[in-house]
C-alpha positions in Angstrom: 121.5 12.9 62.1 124.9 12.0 60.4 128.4 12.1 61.5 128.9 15.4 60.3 126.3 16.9 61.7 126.7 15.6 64.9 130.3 16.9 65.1 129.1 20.7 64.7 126.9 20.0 67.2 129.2 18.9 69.9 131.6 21.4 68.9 129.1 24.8 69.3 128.2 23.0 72.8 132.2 22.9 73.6 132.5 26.5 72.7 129.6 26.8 75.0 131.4 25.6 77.7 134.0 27.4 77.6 132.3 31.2 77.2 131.8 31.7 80.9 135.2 30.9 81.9 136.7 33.3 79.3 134.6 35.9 80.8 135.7 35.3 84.3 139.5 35.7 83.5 138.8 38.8 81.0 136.8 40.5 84.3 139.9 39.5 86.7 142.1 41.3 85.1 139.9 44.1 84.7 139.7 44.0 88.0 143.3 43.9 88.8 144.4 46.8 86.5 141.1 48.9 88.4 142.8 48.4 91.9 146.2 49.5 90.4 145.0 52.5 89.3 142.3 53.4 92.5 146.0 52.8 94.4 147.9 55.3 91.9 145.2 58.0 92.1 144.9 57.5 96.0 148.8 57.5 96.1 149.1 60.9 94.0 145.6 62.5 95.6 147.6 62.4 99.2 150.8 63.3 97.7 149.4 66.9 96.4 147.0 67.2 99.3 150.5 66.9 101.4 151.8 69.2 99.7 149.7 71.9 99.3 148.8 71.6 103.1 152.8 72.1 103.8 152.8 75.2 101.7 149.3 76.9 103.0 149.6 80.5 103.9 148.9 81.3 107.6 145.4 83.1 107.7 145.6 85.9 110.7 142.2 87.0 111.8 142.4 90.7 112.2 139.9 92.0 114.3 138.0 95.3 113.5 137.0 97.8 115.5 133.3 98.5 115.4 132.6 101.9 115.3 129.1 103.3 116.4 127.3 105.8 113.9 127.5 109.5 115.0 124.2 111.1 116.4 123.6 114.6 115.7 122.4 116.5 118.8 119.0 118.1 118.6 118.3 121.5 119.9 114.8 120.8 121.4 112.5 122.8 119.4 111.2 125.8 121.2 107.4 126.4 119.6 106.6 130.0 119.7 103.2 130.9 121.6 101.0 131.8 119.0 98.0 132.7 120.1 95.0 133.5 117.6 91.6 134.7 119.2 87.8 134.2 117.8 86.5 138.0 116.9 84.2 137.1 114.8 81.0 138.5 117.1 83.3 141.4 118.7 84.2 142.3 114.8 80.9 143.0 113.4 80.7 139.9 111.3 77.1 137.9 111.5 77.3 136.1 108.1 75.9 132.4 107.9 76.6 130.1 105.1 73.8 128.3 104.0 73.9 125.2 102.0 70.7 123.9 101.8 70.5 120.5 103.1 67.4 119.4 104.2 67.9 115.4 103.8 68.3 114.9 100.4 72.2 114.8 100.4 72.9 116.2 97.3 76.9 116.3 96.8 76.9 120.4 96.2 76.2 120.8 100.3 79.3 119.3 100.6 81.8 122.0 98.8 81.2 125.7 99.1 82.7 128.1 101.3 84.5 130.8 99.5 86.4 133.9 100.5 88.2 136.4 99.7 90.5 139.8 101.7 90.5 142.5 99.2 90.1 146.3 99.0 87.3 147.1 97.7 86.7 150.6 98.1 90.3 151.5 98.0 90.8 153.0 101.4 93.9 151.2 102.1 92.4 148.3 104.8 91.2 144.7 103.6 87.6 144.3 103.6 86.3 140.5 103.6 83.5 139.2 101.3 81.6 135.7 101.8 80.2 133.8 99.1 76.6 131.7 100.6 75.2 128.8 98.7 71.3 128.6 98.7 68.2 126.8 99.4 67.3 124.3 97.1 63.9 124.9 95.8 61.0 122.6 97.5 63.1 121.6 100.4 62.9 122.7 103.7 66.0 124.5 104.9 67.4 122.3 107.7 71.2 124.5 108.9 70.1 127.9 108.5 68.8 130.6 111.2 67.0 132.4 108.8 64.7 129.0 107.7 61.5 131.6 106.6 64.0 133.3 103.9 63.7 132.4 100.6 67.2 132.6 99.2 70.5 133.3 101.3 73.3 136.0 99.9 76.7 136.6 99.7 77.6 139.4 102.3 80.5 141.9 101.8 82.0 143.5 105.1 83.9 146.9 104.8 86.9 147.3 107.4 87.0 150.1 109.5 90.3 150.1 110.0 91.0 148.9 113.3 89.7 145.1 113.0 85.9 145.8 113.4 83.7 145.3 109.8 80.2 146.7 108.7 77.9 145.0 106.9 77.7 147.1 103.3 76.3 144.2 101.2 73.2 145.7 100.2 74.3 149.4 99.6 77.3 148.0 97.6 75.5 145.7 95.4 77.1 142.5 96.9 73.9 140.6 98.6 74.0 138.3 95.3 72.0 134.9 95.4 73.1 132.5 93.7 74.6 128.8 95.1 77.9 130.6 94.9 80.9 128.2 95.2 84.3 130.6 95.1 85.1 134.0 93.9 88.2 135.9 92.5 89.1 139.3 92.7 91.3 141.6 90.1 90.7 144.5 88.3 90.3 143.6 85.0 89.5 146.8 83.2 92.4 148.6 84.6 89.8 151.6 86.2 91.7 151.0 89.6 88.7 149.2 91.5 89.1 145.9 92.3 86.1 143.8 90.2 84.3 140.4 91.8 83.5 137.1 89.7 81.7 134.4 91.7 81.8 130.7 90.7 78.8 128.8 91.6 76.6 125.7 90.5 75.0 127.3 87.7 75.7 130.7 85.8 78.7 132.4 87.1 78.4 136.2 87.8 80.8 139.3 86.9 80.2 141.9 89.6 82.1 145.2 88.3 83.2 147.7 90.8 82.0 151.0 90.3 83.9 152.8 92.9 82.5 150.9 95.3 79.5 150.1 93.9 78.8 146.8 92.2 76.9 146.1 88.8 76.2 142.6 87.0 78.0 142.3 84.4 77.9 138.9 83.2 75.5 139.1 80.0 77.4 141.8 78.4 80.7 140.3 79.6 80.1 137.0 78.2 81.4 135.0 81.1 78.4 132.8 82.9 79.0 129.7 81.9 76.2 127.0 80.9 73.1 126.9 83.0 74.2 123.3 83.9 77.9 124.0 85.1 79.6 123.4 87.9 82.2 126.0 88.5 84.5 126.2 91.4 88.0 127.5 91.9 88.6 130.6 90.0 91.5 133.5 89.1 92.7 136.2 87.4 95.9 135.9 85.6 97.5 137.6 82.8 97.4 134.1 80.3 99.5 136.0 76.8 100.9 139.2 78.2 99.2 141.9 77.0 98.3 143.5 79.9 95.2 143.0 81.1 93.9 139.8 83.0 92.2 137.1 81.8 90.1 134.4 83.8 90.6 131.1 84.8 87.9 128.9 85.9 87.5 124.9 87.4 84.8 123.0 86.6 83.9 120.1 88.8 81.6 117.2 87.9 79.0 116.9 85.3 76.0 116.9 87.7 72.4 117.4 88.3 70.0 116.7 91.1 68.1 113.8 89.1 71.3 111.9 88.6 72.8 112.1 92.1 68.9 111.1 93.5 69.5 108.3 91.3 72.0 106.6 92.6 71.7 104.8 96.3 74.8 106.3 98.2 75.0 104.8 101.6 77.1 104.9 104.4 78.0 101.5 105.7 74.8 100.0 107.8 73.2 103.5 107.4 71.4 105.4 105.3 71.6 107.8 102.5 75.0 109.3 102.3 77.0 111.9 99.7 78.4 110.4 96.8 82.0 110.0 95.6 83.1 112.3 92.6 83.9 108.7 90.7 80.3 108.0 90.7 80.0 111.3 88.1 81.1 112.8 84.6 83.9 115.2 84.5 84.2 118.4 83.5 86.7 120.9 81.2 88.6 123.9 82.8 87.0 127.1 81.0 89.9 130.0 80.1 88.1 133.6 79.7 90.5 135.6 77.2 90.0 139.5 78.1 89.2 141.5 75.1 88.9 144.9 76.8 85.5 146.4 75.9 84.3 143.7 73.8 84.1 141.3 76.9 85.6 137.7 77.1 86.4 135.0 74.9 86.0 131.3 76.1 89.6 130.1 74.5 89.5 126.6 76.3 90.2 124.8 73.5 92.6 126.4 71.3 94.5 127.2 74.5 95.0 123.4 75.0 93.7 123.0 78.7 91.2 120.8 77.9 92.3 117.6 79.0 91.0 114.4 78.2 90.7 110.4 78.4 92.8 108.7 76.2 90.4 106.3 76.1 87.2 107.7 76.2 87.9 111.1 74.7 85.5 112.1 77.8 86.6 115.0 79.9 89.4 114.0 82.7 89.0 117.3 85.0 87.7 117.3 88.3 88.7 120.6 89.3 88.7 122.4 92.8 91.7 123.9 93.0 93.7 126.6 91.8 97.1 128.6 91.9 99.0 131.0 89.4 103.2 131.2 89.5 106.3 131.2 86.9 107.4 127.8 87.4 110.6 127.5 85.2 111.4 131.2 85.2 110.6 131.8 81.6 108.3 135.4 82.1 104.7 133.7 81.8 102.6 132.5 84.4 102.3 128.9 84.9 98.8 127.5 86.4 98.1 124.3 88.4 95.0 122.7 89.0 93.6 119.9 91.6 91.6 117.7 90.6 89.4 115.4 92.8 89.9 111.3 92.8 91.5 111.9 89.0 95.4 113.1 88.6 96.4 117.5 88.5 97.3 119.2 85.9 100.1 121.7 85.6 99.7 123.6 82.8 102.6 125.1 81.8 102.3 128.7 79.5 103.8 128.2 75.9 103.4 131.8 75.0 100.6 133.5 73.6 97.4 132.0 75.5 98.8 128.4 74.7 99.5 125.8 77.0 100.6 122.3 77.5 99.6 119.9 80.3 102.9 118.5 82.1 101.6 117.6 85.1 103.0 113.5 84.6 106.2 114.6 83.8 106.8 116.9 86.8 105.4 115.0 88.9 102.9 116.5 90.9 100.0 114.4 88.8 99.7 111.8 91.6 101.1 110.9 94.6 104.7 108.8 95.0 103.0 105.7 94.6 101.1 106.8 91.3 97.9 107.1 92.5 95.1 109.9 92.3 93.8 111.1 95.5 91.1 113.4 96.8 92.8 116.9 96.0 91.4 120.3 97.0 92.9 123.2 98.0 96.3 124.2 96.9 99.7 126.8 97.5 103.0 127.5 96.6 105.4 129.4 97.7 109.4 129.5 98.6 108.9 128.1 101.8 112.2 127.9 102.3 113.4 130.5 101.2 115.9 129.5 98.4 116.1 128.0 95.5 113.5 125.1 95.8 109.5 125.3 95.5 107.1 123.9 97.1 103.5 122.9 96.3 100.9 122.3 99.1 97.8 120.3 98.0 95.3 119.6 101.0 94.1 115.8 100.3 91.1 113.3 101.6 90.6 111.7 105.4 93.5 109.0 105.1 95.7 110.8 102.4 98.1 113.2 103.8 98.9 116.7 102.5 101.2 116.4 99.5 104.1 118.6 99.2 106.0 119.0 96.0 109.4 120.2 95.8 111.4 121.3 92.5 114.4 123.5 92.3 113.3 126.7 91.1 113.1 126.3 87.2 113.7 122.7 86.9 109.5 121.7 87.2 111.1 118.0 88.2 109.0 117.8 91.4 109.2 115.0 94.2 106.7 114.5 97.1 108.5 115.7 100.4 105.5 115.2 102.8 106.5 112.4 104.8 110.5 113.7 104.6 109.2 117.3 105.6 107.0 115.6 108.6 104.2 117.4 106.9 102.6 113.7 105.5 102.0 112.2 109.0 100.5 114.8 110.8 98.2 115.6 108.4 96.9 111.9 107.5 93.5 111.7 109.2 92.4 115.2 108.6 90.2 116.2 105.3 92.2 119.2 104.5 90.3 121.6 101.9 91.9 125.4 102.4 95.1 126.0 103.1 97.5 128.6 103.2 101.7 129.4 103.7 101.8 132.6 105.7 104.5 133.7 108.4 101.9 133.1 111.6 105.0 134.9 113.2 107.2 137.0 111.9 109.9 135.0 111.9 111.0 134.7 108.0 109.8 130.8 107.3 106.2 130.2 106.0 104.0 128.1 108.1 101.1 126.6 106.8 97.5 126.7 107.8 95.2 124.0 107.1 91.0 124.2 107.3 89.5 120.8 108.1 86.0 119.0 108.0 84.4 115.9 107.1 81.6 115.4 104.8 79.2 113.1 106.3 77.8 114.2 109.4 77.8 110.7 110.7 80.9 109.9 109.5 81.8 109.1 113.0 79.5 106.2 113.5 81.2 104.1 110.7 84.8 105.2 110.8 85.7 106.3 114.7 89.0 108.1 113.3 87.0 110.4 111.4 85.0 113.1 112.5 82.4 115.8 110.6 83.8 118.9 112.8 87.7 118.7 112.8 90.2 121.2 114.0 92.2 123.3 112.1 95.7 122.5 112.0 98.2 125.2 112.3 102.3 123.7 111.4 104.7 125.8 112.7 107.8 125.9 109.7 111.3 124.8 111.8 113.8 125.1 109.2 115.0 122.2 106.5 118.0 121.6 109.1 115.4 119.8 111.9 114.8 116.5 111.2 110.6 117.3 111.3 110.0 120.9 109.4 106.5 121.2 109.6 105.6 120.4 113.0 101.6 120.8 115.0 101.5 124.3 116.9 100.1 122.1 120.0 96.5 122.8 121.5 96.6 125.6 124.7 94.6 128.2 126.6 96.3 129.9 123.9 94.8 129.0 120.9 91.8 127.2 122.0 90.1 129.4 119.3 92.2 128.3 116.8 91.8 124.8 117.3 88.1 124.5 118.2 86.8 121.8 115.5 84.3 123.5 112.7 83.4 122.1 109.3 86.5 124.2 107.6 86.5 124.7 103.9 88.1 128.0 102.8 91.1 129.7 104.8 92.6 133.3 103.9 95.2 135.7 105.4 94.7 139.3 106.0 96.7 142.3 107.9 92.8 143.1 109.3 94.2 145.9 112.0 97.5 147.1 110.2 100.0 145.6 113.2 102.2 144.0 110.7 100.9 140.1 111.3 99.0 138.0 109.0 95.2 137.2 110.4 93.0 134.7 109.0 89.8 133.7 108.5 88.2 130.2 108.1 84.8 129.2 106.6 82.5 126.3 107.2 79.8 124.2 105.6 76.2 125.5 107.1 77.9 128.3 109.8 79.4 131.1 110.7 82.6 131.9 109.7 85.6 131.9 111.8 87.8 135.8 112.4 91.2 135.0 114.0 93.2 137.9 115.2 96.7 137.0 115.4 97.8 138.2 118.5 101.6 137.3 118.8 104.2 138.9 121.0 107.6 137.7 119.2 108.8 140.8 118.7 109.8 140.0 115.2 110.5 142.8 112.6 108.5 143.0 109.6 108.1 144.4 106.4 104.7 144.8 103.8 104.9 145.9 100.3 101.8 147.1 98.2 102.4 146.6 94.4 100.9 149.1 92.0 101.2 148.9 88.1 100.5 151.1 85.7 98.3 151.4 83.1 98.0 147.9 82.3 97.3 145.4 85.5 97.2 147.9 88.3 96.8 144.8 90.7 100.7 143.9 89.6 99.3 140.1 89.7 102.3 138.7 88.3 104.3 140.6 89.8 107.9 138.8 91.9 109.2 140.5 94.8 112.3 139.7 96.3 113.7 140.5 99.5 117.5 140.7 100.5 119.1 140.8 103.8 121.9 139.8 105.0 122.3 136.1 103.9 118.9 135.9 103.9 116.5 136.1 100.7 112.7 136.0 100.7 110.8 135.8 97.1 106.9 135.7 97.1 104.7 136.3 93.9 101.7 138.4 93.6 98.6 136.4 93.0 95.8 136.5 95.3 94.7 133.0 94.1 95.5 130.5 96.9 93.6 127.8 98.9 90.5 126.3 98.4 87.5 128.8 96.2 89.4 131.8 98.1 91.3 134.8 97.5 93.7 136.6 99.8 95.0 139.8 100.2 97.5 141.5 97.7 99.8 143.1 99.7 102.6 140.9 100.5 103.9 140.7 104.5 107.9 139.7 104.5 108.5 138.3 108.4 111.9 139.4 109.4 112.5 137.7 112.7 114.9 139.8 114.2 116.8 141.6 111.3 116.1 145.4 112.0 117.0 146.3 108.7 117.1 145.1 105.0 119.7 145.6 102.1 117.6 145.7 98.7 114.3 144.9 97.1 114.1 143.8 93.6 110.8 143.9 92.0 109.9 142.3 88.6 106.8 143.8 87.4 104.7 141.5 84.6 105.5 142.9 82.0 109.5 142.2 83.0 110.6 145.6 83.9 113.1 145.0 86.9 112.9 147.6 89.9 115.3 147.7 92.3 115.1 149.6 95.9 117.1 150.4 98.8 116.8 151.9 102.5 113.5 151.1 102.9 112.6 151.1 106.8 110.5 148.2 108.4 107.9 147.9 110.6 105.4 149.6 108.2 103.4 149.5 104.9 105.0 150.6 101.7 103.1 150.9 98.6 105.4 150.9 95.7 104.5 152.3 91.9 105.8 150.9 89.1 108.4 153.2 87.8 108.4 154.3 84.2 110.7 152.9 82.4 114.0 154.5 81.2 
């Protein structure tokens, strides 16, 4: 190594040397100027915390005074007696529905029971007709008293006028086998006798009245329906306004006795049981156009109620119920439909025999939680006498009644059952009729509600539920009680009334012209049930018989509305209410204690507005149309 080399060498390990040292002072002072400033931050942090402390509002705690949430006093709710006794013996009436099931379950023993109140040989009183089922061939009848027969019949009763009934059905051409399911009632050729059609599990039948004598019809008329149908609730309505009335009728399920065999319905841990309308096809309404003497059109399809899945193109409807009113007002009759396990329809009438299915829109396609439920019978009605409508819809075991509620024209409907105190009471029946009628005379509509189970073991696997159930009368309170439908409670009173049966169709009837509504109640495989209403309010009344002229003698259609005092009563002519069922068509106005009423408007199908005054109550009126001026 030479000199100069080693003199770089000794200097870079000088420089070396010296590094650490020049560090240490250049971190000291860091240090130093760190603390200054820590001390100056400190210094100036206390001087503002000082001084905003100094100038700190006071903060004065006001206290405030709690105050409690008014309660409104309740007038405890004085339940009238209402007492409704069994004359169904004492009356005359020995009728037994028959539904053939001998073991096989097959789901049609489950569903008929139809009715209807209506005057069929135009002396002025309501007789009462029953629609029977039937044997099914090669089986063994298992419910009926009359096992040797070999069919069973429908059975029409003629009123003698003072709540006791005759047996007419073979000398008036009603003892018709078929396995009959419902039945309307209207006039439809305008001769002033009130005509039958029966719905049933195979080809319908048209029964004209002859004055008083009935004649099939049905070929010639154009109206039975395929062999393989399944037709159940049924009406007359006036669907494009020209007068006469047309025919509406449900169709149920696509079925057959090979395809229901076919499938291994059980109870749980038991054996063969009925099975659930999902397990089946659906099935398109049918809409019968009246052509006077050329019979009936089927104009289902061009009249837009067939309704089906969007994504199957299949049909949607499985109809039971069914109910005729003006929704929105607008002059044409509106119709809603129930459907079973699948959402309603409300059709609502375009003009002209067309209509469009709203039912989503309004509202009344499911329940609040947007699901389908087990709907059967159905009724609307003003039932509270104002503005607002309401729409019954008896439901499943576990699904309460529904009631819908719109103002009147508005078709914006919301679900008031549990508000109403309608929803909870009604939860664990299986509600197929029912019916708003005045039970008494007091100027609200109550409701009547026919119960019963399917399975006839149904108690074994759900202890809730029970085969024979009672019929559940609610007694209407008024909107201004916190619960407005509330039980008429179990007594020596109506022990009738409430006696369990396998209820399916419920209808209303002035049977012994005393000014309150009657009913009677049928049941799966027995005798019907004939309750007199025997009440003792004291409460005025009023009834109004419609008559038309030439076209739709039966004024069904018709709006009548009631005035008196501040009170105002609308109900609609339409016999077609319930569950397969048709009640009377006189209308019964329940006064309470108003002794006296200021006007009558009456708005007659085809529009024409009649107005009356100084009618007395207490009695019958039957009112003609009045020609126009």
């Amino acid at each position: 190594m030479n000199e100069t080399t080693k003199k770089k060498t000794n200097e870079q390990g000088d420089s070396q040397q010296d590094a650490p040292q020049q560090d240490d002072a250049v971190i000291g002072i860091a240090l130093k100027w760190s603390l200054v400033v820590i001390l100056i931050l400190a210094v100036l942090g206390g001087g503002m915390a000082y001084w905003f402390s100094s100038h700190r509002e006071e903060v004065v705690l006001k206290e405030t005074e709690n105050v409690l949430p008014q309660v409104r006093e309740q007038t405890p709710l004085a339940i009238p007696v209402l007492p409704f006794r069994d004359i169904t013996t004492e009356a005359g009436i020995a009728w037994r529905h028959v539904n053939g099931a001998a073991g096989a379950k097959l789901l049609p023993e489950t569903m008929g029971g139809g009715c209807a109140f209506f005057d069929y040989d135009n002396d002025g009183d309501q007789d009462l007709l029953l629609v029977n089922s039937n044997h099914w061939p090669d089986q063994t009848p298992k419910n009926s008293v009359s096992a040797d027969a070999a069919s069973a019949a429908c059975a029409l009763y003629a009123n003698m006028g003072d709540g006791r009934f005759e047996d007419v059905s073979q000398e008036a051409g009603m003892d018709v086998s078929l396995y009959g399911m419902g039945v309307a009632v209207g006039d439809y050729d305008n001769d002033g006798y009130v005509d039958v059609f029966l719905s049933a599990l195979g080809a319908n039948r048209l029964l004209h009245n002859n004055k008083g004598k009935f004649e099939d019809v049905t070929q010639q008329a154009g109206v039975a329906g395929a062999d393989s149908s399944w037709s159940t609730g049924c009406g007359w309505f006036d669907c494009d306004q020209d007068g006469d009335l047309d025919l509406f009728v449900c169709q149920y399920l696509a079925w057959s006795p090979e395809f229901d065999q076919g499938q291994d319905f059980r109870l749980t841990g038991g054996g063969r049981a009925y099975g659930r309308p999902q397990a089946f096809p659906g099935a398109f309404p049918t809409l019968y156009r009246n052509d006077g003497a050329a019979g009936f059109v089927d104009i289902s399809q061009q009249a837009g109620i067939q309704v089906a899945n969007r994504d199957t193109q299949a049909p949607l409807g499985k109809s039971l119920g069914l109910a005729f009113t003006d929704f929105d007002r607008d002059g044409r009759l509106d119709v809603l439909v129930t459907n079973d396990t699948v959402q309603n329809f409300l059709f609502h009438n375009e003009g002209g025999g067309r209509f469009r299915e709203t039912a989503l829109a309004a509202g009344v396609a499911y329940d609040s939680q947007g699901r389908a439920r087990g709907a059967m019978g159905v009724d609307i009605a003003h039932f509270r006498n104002g503005p607002e409508i309401g729409v019954a819809i008896g439901n499943f075991s576990n699904e309460m009644t529904a009631l819908y509620v719109a103002d009147d024209q508005s078709m914006l409907f919301t679900d008031q059952a549990i508000s109403s105190g309608l929803g909870p009471v009604t939860r664990l029946e299986l509600t197929f009729g029912l019916r708003f009628f005045d039970a008494d005379l007091d100027g609200r509509l109550d409701l009547i509600a026919a119960n019963g189970h399917l399975e006839d073991e149904i108690n074994k696997v759900q202890p809730s539920q029970h085969y024979q159930q009672p019929p559940q009368l609610l007694w209407n309170c008024g909107p201004e009680n916190d619960t407005e439908f509330t039980p008429v409670p179990a007594g020596p009173h109506n022990q009738d009334l409430t006696r369990p049966l396998v209820g399916r169709g419920v209808i209303c009837a002035d049977i012994d012209a005393d000014g309150d509504l009657d009913l009677l109640i049928t049941a799966i495989g027995q005798k019907p049930r004939l309750l007199r209403n025997d009440q003792q309010t004291g409460h005025h009344w009023l009834r109004l018989k419609l008559v038309g002229r030439a076209d739709n003698r039966d004024a069904i259609g018709a709006e009548v509305e009631v005035r008196a005092g501040e009170h105002t009563w609308r109900r609609l002519v339409s016999p077609t209410r319930g569950y397969l069922s048709q009640s009377e068509l006189p209308l019964t106005f329940g006064l309470g204690k108003l002794d006296a009423i200021d006007a009558i408007n009456i708005t007659w199908p085809n529009g024409q507005v009649q107005k009356l005054e100084g009618l007395p109550v207490d009695r019958m009126h039957a009112i003609e149309q009045a020609e126009r001026s």
